[in-house]
PQR file with spaces between the fields and no chain letter, atoms N, CA, C, O and H, PARSE charges and radii, in Angstrom:
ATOM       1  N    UNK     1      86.848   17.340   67.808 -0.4000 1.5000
ATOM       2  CA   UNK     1      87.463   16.287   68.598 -0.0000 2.0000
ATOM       3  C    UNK     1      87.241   14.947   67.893  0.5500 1.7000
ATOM       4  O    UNK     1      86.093   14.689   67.531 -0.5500 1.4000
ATOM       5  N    UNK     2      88.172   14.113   67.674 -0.4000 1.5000
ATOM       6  CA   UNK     2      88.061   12.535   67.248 -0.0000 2.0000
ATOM       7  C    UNK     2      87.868   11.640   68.826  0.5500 1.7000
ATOM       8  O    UNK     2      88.158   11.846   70.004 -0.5500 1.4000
ATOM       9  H    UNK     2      89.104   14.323   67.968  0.4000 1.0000
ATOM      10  N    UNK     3      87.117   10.418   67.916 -0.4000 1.5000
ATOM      11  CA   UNK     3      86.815    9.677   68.792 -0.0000 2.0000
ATOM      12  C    UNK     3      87.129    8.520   68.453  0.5500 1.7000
ATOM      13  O    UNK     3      87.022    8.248   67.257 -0.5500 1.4000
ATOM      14  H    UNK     3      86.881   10.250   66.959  0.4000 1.0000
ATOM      15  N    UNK     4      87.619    7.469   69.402 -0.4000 1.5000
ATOM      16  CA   UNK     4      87.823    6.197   69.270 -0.0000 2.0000
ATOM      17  C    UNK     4      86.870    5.025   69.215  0.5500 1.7000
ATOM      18  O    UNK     4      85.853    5.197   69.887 -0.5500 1.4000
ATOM      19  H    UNK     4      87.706    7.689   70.373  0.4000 1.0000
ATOM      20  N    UNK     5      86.962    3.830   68.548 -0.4000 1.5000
ATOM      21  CA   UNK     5      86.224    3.017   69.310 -0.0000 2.0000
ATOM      22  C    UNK     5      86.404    1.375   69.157  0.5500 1.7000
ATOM      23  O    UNK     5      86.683    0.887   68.062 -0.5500 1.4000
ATOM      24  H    UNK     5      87.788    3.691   68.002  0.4000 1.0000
ATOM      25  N    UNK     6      86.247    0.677   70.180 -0.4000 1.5000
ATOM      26  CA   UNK     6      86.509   -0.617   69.893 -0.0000 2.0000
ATOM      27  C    UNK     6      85.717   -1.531   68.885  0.5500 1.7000
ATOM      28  O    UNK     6      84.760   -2.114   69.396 -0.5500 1.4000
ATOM      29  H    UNK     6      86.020    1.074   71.070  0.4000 1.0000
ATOM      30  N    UNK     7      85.877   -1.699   67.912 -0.4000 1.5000
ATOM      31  CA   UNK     7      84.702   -2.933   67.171 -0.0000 2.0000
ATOM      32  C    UNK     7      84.447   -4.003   67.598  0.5500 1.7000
ATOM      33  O    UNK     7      83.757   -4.594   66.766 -0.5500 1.4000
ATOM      34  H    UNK     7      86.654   -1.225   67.497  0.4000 1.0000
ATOM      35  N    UNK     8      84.680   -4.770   68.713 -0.4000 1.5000
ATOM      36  CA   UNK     8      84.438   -5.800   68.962 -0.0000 2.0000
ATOM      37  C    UNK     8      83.529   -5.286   69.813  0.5500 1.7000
ATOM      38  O    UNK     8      82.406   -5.766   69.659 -0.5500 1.4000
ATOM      39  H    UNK     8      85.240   -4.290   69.389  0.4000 1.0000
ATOM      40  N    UNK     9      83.638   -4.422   70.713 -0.4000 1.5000
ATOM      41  CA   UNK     9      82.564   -4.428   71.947 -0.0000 2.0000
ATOM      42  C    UNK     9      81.334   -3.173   72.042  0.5500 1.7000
ATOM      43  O    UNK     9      80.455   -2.909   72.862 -0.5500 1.4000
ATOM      44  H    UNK     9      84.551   -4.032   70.838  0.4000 1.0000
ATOM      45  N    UNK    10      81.855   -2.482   70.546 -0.4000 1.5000
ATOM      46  CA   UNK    10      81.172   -1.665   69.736 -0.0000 2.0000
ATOM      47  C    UNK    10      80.645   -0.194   71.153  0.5500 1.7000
ATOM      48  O    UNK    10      79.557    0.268   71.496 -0.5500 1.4000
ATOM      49  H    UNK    10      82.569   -2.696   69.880  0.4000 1.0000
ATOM      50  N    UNK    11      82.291    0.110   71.641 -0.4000 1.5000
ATOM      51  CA   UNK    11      81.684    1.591   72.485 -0.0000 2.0000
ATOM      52  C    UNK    11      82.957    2.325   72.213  0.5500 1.7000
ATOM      53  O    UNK    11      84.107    1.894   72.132 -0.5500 1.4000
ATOM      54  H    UNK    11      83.174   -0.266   71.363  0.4000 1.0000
ATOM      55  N    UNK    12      82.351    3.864   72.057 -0.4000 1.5000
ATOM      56  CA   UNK    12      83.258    4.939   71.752 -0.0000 2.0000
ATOM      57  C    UNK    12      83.677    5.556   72.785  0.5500 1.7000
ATOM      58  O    UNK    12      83.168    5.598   73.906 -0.5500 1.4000
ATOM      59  H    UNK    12      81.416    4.214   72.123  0.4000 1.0000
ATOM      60  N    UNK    13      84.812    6.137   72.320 -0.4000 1.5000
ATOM      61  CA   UNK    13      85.125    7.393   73.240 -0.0000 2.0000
ATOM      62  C    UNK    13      86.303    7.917   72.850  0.5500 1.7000
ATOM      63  O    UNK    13      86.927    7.582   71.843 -0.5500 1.4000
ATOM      64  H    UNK    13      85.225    6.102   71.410  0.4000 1.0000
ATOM      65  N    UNK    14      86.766    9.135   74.018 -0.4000 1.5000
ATOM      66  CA   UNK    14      88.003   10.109   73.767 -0.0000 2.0000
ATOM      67  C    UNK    14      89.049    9.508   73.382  0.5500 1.7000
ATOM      68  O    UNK    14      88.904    8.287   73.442 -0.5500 1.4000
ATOM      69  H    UNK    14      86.259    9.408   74.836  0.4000 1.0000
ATOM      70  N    UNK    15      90.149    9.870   72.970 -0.4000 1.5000
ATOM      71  CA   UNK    15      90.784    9.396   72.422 -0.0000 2.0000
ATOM      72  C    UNK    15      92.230    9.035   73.945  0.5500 1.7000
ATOM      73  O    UNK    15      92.887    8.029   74.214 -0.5500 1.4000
ATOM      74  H    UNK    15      90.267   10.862   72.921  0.4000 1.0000
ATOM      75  N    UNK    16      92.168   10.395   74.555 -0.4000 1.5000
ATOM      76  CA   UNK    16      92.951   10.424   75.637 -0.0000 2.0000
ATOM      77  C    UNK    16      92.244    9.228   76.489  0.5500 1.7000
ATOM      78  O    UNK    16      92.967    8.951   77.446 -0.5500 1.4000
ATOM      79  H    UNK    16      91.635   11.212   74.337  0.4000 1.0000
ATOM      80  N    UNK    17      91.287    8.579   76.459 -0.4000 1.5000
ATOM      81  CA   UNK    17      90.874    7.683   78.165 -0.0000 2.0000
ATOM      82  C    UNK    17      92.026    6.255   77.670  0.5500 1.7000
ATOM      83  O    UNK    17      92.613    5.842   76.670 -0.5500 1.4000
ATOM      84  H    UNK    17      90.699    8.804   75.682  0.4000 1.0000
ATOM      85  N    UNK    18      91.823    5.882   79.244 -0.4000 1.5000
ATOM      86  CA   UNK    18      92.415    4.971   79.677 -0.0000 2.0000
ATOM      87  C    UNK    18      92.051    3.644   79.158  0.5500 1.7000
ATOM      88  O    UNK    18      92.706    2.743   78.631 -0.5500 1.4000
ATOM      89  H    UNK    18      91.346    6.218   80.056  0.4000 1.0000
ATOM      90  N    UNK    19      90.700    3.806   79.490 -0.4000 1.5000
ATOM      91  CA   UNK    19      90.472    2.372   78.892 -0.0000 2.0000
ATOM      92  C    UNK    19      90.749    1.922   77.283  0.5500 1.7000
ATOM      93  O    UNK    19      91.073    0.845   76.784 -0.5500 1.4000
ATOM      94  H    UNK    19      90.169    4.538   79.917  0.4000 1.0000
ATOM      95  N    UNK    20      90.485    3.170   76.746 -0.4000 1.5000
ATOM      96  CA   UNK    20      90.692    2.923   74.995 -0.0000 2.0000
ATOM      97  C    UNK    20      92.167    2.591   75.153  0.5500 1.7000
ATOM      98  O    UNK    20      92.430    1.563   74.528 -0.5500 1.4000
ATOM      99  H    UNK    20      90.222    4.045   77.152  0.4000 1.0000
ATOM     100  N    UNK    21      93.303    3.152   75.826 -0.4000 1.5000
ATOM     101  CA   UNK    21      94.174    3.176   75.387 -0.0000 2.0000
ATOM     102  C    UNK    21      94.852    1.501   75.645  0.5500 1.7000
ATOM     103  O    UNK    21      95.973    1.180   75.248 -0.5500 1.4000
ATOM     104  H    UNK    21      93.090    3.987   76.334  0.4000 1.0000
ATOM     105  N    UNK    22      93.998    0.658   76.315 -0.4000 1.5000
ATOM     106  CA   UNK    22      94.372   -0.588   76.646 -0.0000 2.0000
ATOM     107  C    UNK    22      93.746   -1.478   75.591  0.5500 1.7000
ATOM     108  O    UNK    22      93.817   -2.669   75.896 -0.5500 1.4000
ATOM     109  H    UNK    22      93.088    0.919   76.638  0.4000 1.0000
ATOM     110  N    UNK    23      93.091   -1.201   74.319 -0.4000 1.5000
ATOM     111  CA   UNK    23      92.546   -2.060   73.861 -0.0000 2.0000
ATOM     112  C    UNK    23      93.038   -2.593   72.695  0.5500 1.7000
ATOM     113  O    UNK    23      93.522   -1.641   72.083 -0.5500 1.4000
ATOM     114  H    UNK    23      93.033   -0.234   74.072  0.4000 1.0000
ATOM     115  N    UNK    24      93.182   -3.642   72.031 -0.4000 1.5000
ATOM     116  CA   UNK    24      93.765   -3.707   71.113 -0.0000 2.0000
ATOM     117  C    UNK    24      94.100   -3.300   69.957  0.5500 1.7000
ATOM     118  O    UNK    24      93.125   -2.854   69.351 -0.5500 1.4000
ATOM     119  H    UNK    24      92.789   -4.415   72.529  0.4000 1.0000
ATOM     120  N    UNK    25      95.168   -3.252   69.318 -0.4000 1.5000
ATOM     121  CA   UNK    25      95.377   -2.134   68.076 -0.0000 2.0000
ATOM     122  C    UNK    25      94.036   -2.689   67.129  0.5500 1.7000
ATOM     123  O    UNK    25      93.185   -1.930   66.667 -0.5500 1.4000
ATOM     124  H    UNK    25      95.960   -3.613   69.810  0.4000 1.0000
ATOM     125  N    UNK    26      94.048   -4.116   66.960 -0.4000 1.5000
ATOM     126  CA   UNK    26      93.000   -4.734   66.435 -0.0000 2.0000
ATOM     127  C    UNK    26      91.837   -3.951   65.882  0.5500 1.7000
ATOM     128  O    UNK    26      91.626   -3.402   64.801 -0.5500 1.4000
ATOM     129  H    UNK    26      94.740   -4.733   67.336  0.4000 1.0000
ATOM     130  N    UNK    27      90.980   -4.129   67.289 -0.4000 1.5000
ATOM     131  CA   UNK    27      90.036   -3.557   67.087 -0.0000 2.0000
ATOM     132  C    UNK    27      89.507   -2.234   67.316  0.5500 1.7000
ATOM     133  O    UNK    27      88.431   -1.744   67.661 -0.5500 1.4000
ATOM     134  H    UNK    27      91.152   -4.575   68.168  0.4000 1.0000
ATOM     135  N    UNK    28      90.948   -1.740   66.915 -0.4000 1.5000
ATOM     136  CA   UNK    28      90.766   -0.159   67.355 -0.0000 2.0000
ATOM     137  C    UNK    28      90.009    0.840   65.843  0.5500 1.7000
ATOM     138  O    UNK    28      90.785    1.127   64.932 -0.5500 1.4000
ATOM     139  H    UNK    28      91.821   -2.139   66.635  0.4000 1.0000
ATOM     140  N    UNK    29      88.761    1.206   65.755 -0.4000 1.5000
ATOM     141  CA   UNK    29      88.423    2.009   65.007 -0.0000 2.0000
ATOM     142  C    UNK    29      88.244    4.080   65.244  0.5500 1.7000
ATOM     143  O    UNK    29      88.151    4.527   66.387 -0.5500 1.4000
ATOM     144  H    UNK    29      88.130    0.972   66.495  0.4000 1.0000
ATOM     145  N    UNK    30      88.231    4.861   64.236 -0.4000 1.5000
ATOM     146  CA   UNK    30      88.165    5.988   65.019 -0.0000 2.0000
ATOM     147  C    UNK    30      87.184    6.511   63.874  0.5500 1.7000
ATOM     148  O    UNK    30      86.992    6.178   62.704 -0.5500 1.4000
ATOM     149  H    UNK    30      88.307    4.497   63.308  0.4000 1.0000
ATOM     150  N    UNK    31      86.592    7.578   64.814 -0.4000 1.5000
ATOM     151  CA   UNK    31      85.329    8.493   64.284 -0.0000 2.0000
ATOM     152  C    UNK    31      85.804    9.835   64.135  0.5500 1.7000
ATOM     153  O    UNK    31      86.834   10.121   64.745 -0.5500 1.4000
ATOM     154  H    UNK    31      86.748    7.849   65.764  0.4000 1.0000
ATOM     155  N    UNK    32      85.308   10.617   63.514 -0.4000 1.5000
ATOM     156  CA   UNK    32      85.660   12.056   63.628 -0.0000 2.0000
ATOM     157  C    UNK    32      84.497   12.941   64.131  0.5500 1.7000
ATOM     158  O    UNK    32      84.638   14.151   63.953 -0.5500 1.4000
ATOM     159  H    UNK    32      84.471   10.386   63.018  0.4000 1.0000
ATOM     160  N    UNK    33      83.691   12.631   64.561 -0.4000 1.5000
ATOM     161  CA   UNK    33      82.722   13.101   65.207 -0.0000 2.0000
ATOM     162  C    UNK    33      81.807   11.796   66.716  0.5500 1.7000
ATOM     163  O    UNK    33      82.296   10.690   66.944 -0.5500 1.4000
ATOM     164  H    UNK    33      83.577   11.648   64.705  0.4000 1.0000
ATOM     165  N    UNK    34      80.767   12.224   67.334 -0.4000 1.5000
ATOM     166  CA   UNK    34      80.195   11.814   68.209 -0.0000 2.0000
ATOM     167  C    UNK    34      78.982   11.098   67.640  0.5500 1.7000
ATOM     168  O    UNK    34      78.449   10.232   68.333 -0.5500 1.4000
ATOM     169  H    UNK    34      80.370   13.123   67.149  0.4000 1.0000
ATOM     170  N    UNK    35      78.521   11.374   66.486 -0.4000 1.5000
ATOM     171  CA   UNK    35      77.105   11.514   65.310 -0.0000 2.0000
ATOM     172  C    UNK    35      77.509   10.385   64.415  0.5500 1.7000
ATOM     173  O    UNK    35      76.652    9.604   64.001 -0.5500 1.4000
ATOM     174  H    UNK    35      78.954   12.078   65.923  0.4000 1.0000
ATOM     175  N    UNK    36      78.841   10.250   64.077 -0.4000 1.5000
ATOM     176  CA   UNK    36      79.327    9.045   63.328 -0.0000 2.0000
ATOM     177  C    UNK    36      79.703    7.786   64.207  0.5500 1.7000
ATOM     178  O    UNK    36      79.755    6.688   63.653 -0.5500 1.4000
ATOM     179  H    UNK    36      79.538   10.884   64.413  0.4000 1.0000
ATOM     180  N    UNK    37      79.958    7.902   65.513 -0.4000 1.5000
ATOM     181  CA   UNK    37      80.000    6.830   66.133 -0.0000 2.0000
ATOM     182  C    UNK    37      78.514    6.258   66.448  0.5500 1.7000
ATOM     183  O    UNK    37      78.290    5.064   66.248 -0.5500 1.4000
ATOM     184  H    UNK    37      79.916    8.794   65.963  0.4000 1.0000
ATOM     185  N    UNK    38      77.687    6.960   66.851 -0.4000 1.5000
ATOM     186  CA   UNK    38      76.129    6.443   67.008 -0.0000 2.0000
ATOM     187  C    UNK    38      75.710    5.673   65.713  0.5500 1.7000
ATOM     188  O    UNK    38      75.059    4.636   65.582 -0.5500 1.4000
ATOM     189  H    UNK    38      77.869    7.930   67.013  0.4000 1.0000
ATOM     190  N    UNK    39      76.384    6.644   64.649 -0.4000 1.5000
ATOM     191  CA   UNK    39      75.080    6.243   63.758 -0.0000 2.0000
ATOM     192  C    UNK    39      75.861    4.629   63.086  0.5500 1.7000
ATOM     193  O    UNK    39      75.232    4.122   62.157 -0.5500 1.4000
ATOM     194  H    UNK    39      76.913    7.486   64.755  0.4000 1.0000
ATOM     195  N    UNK    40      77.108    3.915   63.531 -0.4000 1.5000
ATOM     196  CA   UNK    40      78.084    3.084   63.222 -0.0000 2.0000
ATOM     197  C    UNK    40      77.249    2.244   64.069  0.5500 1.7000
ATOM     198  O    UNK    40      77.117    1.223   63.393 -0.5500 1.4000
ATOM     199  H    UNK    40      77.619    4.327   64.286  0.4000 1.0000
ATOM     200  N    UNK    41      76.576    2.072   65.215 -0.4000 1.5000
ATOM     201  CA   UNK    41      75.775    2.018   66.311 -0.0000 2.0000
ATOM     202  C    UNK    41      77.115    1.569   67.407  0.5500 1.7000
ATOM     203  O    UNK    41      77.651    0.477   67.601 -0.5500 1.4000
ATOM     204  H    UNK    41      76.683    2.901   65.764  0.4000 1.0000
ATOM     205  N    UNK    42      77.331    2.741   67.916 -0.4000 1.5000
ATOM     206  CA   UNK    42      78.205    2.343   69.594 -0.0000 2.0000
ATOM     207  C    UNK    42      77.923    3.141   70.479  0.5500 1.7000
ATOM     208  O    UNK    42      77.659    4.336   70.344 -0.5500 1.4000
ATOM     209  H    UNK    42      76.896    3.628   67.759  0.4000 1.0000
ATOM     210  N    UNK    43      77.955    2.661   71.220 -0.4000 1.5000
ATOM     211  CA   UNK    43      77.829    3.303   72.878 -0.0000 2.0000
ATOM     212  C    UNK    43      78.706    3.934   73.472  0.5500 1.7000
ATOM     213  O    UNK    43      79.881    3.566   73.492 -0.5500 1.4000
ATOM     214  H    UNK    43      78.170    1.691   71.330  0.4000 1.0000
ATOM     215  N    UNK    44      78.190    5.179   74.155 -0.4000 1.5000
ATOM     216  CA   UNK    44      79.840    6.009   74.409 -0.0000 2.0000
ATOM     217  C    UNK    44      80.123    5.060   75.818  0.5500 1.7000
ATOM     218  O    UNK    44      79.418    4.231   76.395 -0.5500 1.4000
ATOM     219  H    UNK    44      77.236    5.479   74.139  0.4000 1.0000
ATOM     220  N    UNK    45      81.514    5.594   76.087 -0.4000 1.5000
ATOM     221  CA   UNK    45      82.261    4.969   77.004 -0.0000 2.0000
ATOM     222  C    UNK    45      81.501    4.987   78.427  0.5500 1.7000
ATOM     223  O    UNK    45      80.482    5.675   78.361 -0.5500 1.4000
ATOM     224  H    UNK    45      82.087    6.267   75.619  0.4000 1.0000
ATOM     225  N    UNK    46      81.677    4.532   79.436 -0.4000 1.5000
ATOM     226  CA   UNK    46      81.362    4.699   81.189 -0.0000 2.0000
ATOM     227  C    UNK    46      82.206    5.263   81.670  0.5500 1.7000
ATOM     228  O    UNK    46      81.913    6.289   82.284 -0.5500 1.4000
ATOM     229  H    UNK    46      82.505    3.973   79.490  0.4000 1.0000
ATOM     230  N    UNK    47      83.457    4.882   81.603 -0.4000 1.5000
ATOM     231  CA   UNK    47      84.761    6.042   81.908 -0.0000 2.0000
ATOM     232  C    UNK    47      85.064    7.360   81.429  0.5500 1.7000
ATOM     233  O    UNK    47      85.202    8.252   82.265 -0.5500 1.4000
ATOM     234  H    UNK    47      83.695    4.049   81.104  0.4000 1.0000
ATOM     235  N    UNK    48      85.199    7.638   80.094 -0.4000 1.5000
ATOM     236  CA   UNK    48      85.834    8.891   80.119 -0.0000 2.0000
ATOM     237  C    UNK    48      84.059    9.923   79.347  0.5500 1.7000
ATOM     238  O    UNK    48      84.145   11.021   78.797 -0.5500 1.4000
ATOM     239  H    UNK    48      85.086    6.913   79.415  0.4000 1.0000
ATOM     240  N    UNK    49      82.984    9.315   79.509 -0.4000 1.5000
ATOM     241  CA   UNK    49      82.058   10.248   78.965 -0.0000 2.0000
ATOM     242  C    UNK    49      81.095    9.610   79.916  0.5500 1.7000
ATOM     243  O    UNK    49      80.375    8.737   79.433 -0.5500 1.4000
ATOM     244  H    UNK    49      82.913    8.423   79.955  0.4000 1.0000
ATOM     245  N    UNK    50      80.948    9.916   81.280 -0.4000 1.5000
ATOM     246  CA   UNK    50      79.863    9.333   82.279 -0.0000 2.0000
ATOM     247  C    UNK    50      78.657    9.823   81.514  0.5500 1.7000
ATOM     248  O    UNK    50      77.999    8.891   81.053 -0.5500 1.4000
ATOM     249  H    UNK    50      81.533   10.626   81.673  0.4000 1.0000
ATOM     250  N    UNK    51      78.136   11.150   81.226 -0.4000 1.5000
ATOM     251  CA   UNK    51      77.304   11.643   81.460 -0.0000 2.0000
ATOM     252  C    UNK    51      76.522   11.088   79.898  0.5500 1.7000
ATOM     253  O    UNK    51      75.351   10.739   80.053 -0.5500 1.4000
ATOM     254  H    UNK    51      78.670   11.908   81.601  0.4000 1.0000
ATOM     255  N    UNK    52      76.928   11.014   78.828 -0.4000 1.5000
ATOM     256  CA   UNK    52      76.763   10.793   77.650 -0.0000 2.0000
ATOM     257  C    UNK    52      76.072    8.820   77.966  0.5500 1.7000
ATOM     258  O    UNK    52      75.012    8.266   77.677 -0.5500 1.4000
ATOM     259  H    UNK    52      77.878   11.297   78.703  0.4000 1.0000
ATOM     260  N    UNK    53      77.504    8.289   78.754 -0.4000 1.5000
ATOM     261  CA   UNK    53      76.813    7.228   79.083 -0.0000 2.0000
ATOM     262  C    UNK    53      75.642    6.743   79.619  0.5500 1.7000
ATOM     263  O    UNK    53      74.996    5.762   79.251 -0.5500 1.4000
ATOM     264  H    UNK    53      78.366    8.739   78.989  0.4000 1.0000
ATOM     265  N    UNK    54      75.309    7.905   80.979 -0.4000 1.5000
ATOM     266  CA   UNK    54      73.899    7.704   81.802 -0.0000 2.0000
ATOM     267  C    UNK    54      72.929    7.887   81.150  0.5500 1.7000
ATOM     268  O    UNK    54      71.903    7.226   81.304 -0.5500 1.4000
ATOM     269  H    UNK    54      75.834    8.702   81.278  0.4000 1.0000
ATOM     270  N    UNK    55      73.125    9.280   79.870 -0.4000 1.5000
ATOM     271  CA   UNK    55      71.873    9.331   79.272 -0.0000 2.0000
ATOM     272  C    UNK    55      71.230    7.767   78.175  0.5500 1.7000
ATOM     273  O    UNK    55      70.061    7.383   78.194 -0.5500 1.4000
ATOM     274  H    UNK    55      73.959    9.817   79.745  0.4000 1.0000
ATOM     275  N    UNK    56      72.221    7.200   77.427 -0.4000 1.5000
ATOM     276  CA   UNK    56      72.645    6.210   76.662 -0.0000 2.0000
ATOM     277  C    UNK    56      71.961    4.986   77.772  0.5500 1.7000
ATOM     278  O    UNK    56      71.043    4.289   77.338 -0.5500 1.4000
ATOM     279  H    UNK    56      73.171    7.512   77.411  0.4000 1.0000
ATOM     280  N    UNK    57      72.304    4.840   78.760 -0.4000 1.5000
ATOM     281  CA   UNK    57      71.567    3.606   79.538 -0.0000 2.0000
ATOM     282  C    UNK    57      70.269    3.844   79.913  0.5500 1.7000
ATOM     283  O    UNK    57      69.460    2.918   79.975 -0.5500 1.4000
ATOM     284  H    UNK    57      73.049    5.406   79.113  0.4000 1.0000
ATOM     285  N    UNK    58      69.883    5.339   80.252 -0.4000 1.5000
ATOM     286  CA   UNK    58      68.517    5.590   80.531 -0.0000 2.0000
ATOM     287  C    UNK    58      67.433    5.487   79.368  0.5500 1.7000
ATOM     288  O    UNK    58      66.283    5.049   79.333 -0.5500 1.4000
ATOM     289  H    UNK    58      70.540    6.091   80.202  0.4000 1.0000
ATOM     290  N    UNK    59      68.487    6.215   78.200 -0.4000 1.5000
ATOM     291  CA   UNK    59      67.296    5.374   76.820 -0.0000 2.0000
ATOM     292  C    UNK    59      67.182    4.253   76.206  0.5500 1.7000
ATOM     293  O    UNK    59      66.545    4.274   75.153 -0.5500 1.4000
ATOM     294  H    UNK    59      69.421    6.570   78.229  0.4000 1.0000
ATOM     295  N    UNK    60      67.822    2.813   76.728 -0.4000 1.5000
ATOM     296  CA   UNK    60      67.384    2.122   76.063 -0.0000 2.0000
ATOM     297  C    UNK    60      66.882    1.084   76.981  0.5500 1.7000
ATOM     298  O    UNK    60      66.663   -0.068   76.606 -0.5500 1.4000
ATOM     299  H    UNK    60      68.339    2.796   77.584  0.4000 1.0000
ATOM     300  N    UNK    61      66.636    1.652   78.624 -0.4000 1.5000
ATOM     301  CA   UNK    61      65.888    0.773   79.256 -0.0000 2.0000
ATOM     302  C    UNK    61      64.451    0.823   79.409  0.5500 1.7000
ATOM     303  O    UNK    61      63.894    1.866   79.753 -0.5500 1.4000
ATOM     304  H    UNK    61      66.814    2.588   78.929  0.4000 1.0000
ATOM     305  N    UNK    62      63.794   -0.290   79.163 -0.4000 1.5000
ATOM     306  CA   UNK    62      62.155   -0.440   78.543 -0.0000 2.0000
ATOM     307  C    UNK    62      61.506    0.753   79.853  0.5500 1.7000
ATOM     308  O    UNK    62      60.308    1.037   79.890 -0.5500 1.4000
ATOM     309  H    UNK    62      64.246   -1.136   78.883  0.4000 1.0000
């Protein structure tokens, strides 16, 4: 699966969600994996990857 992601606000995700699909061509970058967007450092989406997200907010609060 490819993944999208915005560079300005530096968070990934599916390629099908909604919110990616509103963002500008601009700053539209894409990953081909989940491992290359982290390691680019972005945050998966809140919309179309909740669960990826909850874990992602639970590790980087002190």
């Amino acid at each position: 699966m490819a993944f999208a992601g915005n560079s300005k606000l530096r968070i990934y995700g599916k390629l099908s969600c909604t919110s990616g699909k509103r963002m500008k061509r601009e700053n539209r970058v894409f990953f081909r994996s989940e491992k290359e967007a982290i390691e680019n450092g972005f945050r998966p989406c809140e919309h179309c990857m909740k669960e990826k997200y909850k874990q992602w907010i639970y590790s980087t609060k002190p």
